[in-house]
C-alpha positions in Angstrom: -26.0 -13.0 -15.5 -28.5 -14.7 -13.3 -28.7 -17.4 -15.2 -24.6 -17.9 -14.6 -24.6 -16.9 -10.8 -27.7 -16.4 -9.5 -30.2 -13.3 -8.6 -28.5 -10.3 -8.0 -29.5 -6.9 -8.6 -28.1 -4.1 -11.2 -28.2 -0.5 -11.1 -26.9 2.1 -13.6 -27.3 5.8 -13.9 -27.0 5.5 -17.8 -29.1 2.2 -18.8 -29.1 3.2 -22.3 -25.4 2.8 -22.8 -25.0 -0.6 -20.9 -23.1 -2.6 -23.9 -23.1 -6.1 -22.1 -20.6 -8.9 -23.3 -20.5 -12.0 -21.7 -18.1 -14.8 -23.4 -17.6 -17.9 -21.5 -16.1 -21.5 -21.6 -18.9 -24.0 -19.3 -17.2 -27.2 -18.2 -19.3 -30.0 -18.0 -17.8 -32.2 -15.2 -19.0 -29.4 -12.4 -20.3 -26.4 -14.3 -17.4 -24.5 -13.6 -17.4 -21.1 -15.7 -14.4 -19.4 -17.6 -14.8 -16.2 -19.9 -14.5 -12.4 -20.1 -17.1 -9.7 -19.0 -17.9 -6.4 -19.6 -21.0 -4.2 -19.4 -20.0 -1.0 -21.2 -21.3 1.4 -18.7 -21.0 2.1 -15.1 -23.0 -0.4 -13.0 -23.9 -1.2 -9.6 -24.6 -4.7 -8.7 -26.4 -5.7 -5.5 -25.8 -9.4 -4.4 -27.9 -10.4 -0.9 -26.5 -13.0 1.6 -28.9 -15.4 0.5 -29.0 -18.9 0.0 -30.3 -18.0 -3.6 -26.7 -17.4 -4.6 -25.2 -20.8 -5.3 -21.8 -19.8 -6.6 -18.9 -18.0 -6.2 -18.0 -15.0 -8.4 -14.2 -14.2 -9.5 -12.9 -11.1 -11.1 -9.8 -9.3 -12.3 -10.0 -6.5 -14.8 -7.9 -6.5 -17.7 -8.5 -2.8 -18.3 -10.6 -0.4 -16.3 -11.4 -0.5 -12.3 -13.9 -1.9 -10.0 -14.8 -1.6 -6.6 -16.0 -4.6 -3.7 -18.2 -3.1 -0.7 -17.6 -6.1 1.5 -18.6 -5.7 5.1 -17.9 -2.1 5.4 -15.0 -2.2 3.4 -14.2 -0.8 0.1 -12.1 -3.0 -1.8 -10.5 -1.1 -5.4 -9.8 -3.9 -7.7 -7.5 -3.3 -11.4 -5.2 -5.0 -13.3 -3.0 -6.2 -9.7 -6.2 -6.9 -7.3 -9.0 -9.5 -8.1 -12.3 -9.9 -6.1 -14.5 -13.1 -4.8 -17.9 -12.8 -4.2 -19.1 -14.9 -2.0 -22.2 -16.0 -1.8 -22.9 -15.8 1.9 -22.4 -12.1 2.5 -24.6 -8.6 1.5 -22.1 -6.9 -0.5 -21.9 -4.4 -3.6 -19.7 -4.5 -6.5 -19.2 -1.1 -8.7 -17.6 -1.4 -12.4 -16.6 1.1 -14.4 -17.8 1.4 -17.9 -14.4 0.8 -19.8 -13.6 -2.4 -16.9 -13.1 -5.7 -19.3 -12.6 -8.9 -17.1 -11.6 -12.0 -16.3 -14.5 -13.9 -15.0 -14.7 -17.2 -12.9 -17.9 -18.4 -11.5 -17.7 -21.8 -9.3 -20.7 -23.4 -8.2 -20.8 -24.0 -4.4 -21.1 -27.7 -4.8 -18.2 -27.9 -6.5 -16.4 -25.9 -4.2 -17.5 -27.6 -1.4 -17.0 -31.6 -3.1 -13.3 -29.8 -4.1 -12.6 -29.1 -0.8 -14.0 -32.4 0.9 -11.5 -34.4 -1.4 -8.5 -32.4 0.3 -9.6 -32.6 3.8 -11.0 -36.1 3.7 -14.2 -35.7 5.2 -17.4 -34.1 4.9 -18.0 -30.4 5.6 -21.2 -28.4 6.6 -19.5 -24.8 7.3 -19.3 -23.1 3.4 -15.7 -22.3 2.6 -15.4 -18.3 3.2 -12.6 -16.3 1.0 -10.6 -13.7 1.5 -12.2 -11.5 -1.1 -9.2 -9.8 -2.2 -7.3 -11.7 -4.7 -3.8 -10.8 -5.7 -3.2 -10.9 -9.6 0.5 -10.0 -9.2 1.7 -11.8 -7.0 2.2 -15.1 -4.9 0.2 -18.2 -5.6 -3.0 -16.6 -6.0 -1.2 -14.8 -9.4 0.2 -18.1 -10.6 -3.9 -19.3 -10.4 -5.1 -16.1 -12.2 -2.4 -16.3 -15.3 -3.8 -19.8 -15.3 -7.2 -18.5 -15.8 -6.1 -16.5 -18.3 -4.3 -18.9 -20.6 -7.6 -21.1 -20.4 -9.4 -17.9 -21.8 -7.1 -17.6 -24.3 -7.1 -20.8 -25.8 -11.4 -20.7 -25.9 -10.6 -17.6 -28.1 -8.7 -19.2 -30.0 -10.7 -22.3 -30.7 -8.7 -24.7 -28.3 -11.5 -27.7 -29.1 -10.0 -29.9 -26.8 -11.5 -28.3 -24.1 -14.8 -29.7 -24.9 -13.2 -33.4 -24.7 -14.8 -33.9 -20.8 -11.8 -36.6 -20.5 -9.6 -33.6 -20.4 -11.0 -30.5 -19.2 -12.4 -32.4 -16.4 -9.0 -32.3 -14.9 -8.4 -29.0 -15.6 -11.9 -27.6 -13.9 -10.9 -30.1 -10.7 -7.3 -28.6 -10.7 -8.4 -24.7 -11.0 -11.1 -25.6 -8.1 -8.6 -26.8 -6.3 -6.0 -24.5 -6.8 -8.4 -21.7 -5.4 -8.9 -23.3 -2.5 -4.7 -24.2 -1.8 -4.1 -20.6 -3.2 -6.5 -18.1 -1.4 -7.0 -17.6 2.3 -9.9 -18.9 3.9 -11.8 -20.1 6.7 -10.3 -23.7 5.8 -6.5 -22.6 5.6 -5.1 -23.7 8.7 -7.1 -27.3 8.5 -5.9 -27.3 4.6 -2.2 -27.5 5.8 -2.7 -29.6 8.6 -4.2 -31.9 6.5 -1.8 -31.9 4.1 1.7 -31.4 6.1 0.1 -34.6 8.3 0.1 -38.6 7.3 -2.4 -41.4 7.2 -2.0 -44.3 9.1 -0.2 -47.4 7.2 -3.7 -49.3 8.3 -5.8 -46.9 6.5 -3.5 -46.6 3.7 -4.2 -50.2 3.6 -8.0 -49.7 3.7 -8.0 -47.2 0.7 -6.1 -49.2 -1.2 -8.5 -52.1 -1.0 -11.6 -50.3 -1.3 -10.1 -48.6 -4.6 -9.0 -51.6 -5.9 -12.5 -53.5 -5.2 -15.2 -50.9 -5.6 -17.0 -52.5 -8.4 -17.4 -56.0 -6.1 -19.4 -56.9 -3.4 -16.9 -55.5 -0.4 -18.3 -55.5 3.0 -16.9 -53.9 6.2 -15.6 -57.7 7.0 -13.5 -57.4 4.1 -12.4 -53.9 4.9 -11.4 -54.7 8.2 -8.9 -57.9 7.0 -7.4 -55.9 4.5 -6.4 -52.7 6.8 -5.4 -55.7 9.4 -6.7 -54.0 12.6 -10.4 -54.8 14.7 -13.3 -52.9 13.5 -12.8 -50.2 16.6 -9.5 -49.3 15.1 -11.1 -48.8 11.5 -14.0 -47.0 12.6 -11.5 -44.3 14.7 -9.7 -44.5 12.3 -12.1 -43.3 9.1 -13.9 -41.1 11.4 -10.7 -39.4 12.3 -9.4 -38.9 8.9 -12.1 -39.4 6.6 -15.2 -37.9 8.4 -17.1 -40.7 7.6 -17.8 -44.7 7.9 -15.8 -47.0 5.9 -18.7 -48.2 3.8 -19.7 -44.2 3.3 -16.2 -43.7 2.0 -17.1 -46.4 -0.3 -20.3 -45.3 -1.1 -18.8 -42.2 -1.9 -16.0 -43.5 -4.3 -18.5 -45.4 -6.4 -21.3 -42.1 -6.9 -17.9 -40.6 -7.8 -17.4 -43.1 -10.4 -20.5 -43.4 -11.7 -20.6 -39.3 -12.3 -17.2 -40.0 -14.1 -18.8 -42.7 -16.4 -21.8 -40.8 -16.9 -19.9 -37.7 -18.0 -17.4 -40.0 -20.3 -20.5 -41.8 -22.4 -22.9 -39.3 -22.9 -25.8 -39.5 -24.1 -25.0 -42.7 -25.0 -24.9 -44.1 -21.7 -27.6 -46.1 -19.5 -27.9 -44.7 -16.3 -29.3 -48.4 -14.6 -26.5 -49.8 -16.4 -23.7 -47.9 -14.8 -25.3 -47.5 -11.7 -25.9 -51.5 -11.3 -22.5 -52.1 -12.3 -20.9 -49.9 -9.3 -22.7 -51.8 -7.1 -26.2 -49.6 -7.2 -28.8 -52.1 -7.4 -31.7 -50.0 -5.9 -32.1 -47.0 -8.7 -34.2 -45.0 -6.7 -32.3 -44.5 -3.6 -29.1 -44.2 -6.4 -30.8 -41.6 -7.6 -31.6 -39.6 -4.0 -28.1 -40.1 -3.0 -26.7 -38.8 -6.5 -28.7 -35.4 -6.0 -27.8 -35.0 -2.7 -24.2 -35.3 -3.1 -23.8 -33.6 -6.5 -27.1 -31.4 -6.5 -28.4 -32.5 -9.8 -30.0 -35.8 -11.0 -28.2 -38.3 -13.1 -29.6 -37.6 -16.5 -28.9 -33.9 -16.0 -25.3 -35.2 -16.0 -25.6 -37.0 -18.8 -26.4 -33.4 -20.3 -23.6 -31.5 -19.5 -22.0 -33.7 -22.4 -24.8 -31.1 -25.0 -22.6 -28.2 -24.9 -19.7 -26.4 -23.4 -19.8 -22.9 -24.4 -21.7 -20.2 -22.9 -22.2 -16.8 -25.1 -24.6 -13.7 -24.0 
């Protein structure tokens, strides 16, 4: 299990009888993981607030109980009443022996590129859930029976899962939906965000960088297109966006690339993509690629290998 959410300790007063079954789907666009887990004997596990920890761990029993410690409180959790771990907190999570469950593990980057793309601008403070999940109702039940279709159909052999062109949508839309569907330290923003409208000059803006990423765009261009002086756009972006115009564009097109990369393969030549979104220095592509997606180009290239997970 440390190999799908990081170190974490286990405990168990019968280690003998511990029967562990981990079956999960991987998607490739964001490492995003979807399966069923059980241990087969009481267990204990341990997770430090630690910067170790570099996802988010989902649950909801199918059968059997479980039980979150999560800053002093104890948190049952059955067939009605997920859990999030979160990796920013010390906190314990006890599972019976007969608990079989759904399981959803989301890496923090994705979480936090997920939730940038809603809010339009760059975050530093880690998006902190509510750990207690509702699996019967509200919105948060409508994201958990999707979860559970998804499951279904890996059990059944859905292979069109493992075409990236399609389940890349569908790991972006579950990421997503957590974040719209769950409470959090972002909520508020979240429906500011969304309940509020951009300006028609940045509308404007967007559209053109968009349309033009692949060209030679600079901010001159930018600024004629949205119609308004360069102090307008700036306020503008930084207001909205949380970044420069040209970052947002720089943004857009390490966006793309990732896209391409993930589409092609191993097939695909990095230099080639990279040069043809306007990348023309491959080392500094390469800095900013890891620093925005936390892995290196050819790892990317890589997810394409495989997209199940069985332990």
């Amino acid at each position: 299990m440390e190999r799908v959410c990081g170190p974490h300790s286990l405990q168990s007063a019968q280690p003998g009888r511990i029967s562990f079954r981990h079956s999960a789907r991987v998607f490739r666009s964001y490492a995003t993981k979807l399966g069923t887990l059980e241990y087969g004997a009481d267990v204990c596990i341990g997770v430090e607030g630690s910067e170790q920890l570099d996802s988010y761990s989902l649950s909801l029993p199918l059968s059997g109980e479980q039980e979150l410690i999560y800053l002093g409180r104890r948190i049952p959790s059955n067939r009605i009443m997920g859990v999030i771990v979160s990796p920013f907190h010390s906190q314990e999570l006890s599972i019976a022996g007969d608990c079989k469950k759904l399981s959803v593990v989301i890496p923090r980057v994705t979480m936090r590129l997920a939730l940038e793309e809603i809010l339009k601008r760059p975050v530093e403070t880690p998006i902190n859930f509510d750990p207690l999940m509702d699996g019967q109702l509200g919105a948060s039940a409508s994201w958990w029976r999707l979860v559970n279709h998804f499951v279904s159909e890996r059990e059944v052999g859905g292979a069109i899962f493992d075409q990236t062109l399609f389940s890349r949508d569908i790991e972006a839309s579950l990421v997503r939906g957590l974040i719209l569907a769950q409470k959090s330290n972002y909520t508020d923003e979240i429906h500011q965000c969304l309940i509020g409208k951009l300006p028609s000059f940045l509308l404007k803006a967007k559209d053109f960088i968009h349309s033009n990423a692949r060209e030679d765009i600079r901010l001159e261009d930018i600024e004629h297109a949205a119609g308004v002086s360069r102090f307008k756009l700036f306020d503008g972006f930084r207001k909205h966006m949380g970044m420069s115009p040209m970052a947002y564009l720089k943004k857009l097109r390490l966006s793309e690339v990732r896209r391409q990369l993930l589409d092609g393969g191993r097939g695909t030549n990095i230099s080639t993509v990279a040069t043809e979104w306007g990348f023309n220095h491959l080392g500094r592509f390469a800095s900013e690629y890891k620093k925005l997606f936390n892995e290196i180009p050819s790892a990317t290239i890589h997810r394409n290998d495989g997209g199940r997970a069985h332990m």
